[in-house]
KETOR-417565 format. One line per field, with one value per residue: residue in one letter; x, y, z of N, C-alpha, C in turn; chain. Coordinates in Angstrom, 3 decimals, always signed. Last residue first. Layout:
N
resn = c(a:...);
n.u = c(X:...);
n.v = c(Y:...);
n.w = c(Z:...);
ca.u = c(X:...);
ca.v = c(Y:...);
ca.w = c(Z:...);
c.u = c(X:...);
c.v = c(Y:...);
c.w = c(Z:...);
chain = c(A:...);
// end
This chain:
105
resn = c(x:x:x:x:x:x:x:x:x:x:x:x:x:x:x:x:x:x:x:x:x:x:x:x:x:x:x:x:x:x:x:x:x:x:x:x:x:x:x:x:x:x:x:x:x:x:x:x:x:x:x:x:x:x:x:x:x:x:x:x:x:x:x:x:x:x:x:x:x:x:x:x:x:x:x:x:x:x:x:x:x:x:x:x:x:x:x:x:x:x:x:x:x:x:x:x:x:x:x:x:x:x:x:x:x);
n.u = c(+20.700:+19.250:+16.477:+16.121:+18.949:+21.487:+22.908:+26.762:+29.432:+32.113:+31.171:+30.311:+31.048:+30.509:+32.596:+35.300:+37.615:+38.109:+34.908:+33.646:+31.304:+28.815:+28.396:+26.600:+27.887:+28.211:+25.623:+25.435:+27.764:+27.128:+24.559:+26.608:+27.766:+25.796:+24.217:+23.846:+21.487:+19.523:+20.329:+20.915:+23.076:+23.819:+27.081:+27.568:+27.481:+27.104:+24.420:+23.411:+21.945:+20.566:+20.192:+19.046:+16.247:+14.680:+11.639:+10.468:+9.583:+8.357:+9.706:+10.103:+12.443:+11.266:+10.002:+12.064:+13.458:+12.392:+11.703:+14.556:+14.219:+12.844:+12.742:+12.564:+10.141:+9.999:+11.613:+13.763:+14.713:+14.316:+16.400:+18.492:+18.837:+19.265:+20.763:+21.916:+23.866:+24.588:+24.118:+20.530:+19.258:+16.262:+13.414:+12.373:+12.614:+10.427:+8.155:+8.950:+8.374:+5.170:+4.170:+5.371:+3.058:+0.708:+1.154:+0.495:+0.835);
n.v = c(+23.009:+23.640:+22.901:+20.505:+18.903:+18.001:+15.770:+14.917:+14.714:+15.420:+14.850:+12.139:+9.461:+6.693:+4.542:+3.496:+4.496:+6.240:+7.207:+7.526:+8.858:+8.278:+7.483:+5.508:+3.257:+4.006:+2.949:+0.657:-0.581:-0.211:-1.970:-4.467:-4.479:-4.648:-7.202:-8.765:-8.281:-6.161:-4.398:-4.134:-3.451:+0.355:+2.140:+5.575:+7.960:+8.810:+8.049:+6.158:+6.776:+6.829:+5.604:+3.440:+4.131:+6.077:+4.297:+2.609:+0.554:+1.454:+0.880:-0.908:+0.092:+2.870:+2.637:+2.398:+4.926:+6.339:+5.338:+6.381:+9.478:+10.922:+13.422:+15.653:+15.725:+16.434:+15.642:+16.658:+15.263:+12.718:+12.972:+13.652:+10.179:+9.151:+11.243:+10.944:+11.867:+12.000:+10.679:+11.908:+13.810:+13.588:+13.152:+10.411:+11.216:+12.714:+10.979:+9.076:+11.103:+10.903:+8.583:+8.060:+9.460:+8.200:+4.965:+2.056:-1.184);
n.w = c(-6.039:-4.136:-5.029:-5.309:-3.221:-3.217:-3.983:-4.097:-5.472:-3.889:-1.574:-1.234:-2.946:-1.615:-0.170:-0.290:+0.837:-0.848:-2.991:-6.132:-8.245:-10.866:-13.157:-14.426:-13.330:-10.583:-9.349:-10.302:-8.755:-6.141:-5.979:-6.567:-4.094:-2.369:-3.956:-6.048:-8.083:-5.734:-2.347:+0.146:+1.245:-0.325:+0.953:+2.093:+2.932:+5.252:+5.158:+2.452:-0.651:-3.632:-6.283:-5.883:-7.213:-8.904:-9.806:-11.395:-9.968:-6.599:-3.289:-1.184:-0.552:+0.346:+2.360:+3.970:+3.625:+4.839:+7.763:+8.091:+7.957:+9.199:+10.561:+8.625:+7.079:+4.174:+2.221:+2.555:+5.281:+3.532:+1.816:+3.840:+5.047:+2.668:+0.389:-2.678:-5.995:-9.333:-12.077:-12.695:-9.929:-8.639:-8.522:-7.415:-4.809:-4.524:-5.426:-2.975:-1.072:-2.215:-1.459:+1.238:+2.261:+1.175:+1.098:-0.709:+0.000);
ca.u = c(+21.128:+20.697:+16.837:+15.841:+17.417:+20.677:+22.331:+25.898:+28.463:+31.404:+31.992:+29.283:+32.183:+30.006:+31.539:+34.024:+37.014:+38.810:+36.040:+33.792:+32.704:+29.294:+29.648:+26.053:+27.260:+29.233:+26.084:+24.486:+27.794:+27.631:+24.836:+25.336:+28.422:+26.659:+24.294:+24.712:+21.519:+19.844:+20.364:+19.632:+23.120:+23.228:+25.756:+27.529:+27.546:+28.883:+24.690:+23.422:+23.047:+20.109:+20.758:+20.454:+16.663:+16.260:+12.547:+10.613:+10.382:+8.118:+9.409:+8.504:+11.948:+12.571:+9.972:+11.316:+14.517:+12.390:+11.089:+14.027:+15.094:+12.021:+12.971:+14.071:+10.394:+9.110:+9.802:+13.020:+14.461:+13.136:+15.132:+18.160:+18.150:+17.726:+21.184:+21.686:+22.980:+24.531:+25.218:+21.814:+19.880:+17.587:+14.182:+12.737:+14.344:+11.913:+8.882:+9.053:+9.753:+6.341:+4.629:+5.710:+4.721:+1.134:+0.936:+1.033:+0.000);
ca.v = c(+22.784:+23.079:+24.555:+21.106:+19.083:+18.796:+16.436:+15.026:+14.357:+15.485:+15.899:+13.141:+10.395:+7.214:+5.112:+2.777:+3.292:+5.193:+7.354:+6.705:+8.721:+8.477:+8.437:+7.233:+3.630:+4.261:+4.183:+1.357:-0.610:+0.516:-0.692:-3.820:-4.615:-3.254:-6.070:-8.881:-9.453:-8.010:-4.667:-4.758:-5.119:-0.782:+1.378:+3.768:+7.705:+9.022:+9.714:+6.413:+6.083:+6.934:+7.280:+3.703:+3.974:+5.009:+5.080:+3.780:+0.393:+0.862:+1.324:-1.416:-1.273:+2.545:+3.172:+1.396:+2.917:+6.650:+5.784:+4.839:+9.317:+10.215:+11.946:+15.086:+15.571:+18.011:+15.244:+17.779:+16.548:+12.765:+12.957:+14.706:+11.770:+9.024:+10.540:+12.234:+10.686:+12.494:+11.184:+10.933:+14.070:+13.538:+14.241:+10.573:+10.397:+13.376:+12.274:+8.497:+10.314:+12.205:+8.959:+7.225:+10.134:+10.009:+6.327:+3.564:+0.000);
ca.w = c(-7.333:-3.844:-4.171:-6.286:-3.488:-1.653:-4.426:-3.339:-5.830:-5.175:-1.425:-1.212:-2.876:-2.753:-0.210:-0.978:+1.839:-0.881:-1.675:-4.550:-7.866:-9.167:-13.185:-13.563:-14.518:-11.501:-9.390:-11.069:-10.180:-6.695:-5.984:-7.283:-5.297:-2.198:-2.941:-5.050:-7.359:-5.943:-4.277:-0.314:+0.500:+0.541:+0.290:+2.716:+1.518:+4.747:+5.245:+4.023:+0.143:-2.140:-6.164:-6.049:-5.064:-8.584:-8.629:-11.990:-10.644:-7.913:-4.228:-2.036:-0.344:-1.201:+1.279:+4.212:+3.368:+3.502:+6.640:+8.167:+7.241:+8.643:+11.797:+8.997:+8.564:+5.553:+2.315:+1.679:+4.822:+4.821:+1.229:+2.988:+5.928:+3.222:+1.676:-1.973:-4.706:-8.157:-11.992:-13.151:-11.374:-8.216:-8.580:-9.056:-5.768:-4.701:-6.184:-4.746:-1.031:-1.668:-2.882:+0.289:+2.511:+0.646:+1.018:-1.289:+0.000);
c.u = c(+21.829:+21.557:+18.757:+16.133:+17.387:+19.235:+21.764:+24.777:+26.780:+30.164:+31.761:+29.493:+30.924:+30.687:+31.584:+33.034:+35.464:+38.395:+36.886:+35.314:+32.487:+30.683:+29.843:+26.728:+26.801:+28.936:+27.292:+25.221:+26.777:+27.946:+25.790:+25.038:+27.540:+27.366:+24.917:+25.319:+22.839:+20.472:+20.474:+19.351:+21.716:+23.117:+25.068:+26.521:+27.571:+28.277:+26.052:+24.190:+22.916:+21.291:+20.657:+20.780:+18.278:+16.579:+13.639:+11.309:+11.435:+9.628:+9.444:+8.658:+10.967:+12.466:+10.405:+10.720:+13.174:+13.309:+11.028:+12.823:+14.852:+12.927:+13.001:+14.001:+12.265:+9.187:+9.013:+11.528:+13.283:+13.064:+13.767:+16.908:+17.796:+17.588:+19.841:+21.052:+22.797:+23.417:+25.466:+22.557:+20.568:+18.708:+15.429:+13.300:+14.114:+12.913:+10.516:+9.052:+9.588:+7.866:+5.307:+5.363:+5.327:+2.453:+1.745:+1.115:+0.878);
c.v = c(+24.071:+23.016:+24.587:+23.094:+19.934:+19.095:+17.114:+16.422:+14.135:+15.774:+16.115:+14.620:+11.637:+8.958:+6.394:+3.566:+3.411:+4.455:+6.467:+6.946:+8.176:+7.856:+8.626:+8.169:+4.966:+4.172:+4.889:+2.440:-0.065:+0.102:+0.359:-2.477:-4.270:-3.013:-5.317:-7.904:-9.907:-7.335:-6.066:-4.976:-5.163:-2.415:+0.376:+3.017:+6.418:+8.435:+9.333:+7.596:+6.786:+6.064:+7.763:+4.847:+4.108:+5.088:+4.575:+4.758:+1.339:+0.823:+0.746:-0.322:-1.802:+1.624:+2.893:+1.422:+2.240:+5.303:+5.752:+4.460:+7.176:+8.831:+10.630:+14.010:+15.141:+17.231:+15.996:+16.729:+17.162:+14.499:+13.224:+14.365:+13.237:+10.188:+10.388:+11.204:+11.884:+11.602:+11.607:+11.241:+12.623:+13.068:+14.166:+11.908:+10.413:+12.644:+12.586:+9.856:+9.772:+11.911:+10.103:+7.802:+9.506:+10.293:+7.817:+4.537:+1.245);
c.w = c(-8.360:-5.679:-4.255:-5.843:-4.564:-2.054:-3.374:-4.168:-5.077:-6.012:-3.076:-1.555:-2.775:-2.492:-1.247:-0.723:+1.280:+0.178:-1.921:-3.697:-6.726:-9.303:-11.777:-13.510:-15.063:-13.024:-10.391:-10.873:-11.257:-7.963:-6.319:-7.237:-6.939:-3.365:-3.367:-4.494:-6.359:-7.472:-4.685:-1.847:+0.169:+0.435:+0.926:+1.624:+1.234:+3.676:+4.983:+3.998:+1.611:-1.252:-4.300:-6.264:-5.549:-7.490:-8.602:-10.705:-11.337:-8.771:-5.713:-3.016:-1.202:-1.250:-0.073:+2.933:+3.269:+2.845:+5.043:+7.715:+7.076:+7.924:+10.991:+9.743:+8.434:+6.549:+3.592:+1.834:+4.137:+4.958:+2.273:+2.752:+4.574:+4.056:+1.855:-0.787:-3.711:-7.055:-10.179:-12.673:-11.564:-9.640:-8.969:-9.971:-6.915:-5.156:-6.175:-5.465:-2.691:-1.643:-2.623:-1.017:+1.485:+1.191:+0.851:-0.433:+0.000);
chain = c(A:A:A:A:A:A:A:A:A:A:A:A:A:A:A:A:A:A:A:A:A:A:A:A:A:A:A:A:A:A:A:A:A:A:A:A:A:A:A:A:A:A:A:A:A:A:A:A:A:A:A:A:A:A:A:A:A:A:A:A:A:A:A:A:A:A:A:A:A:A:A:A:A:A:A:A:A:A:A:A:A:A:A:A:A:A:A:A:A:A:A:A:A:A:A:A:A:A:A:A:A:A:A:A:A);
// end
């Protein structure tokens, strides 16, 4: 079942440019609660097809094992498809490539 925070969170990642990620806490941000940020994972879980949850990494930029078909290694292989850059301890390089919202841009 769909609701209205859940399509709100599905707007904003379908916001979020090719090429750039932007953190569950930001998206709980710009969805109007910052508490939301477990929320917006739970979210991304059942989101439809047409949401790139892989544009969504933990706040240092941390991926996730929930990508099939082999996690973190998945994730980041959409992301680099994308051109995301990565740290040297693997997380998604935010100093780069971090989106702050349609105001941030």
């Amino acid at each position: 079942m769909e609701t209205n925070t859940f399509k709100t969170i599905y707007a904003i990642v379908r916001s979020i440019p090719c090429g750039k990620v932007s953190t569950y806490g930001r998206v709980a941000l710009l969805a109007g609660n910052p508490r939301l940020a477990r929320v917006v994972g739970y979210a991304l879980h059942e989101a439809p097809q047409d949401v790139p949850c892989h544009r969504v990494v933990n706040r240092f930029g941390g991926l996730s094992a929930a990508f099939f078909p082999d996690g973190k290694d998945t994730h980041r292989m959409l992301l680099t498809m994308e051109g995301v850059g990565f740290t040297e301890d693997g997380c998604a390089d935010l100093t780069h490539f971090m989106w702050y919202g349609p105001e941030g841009d």
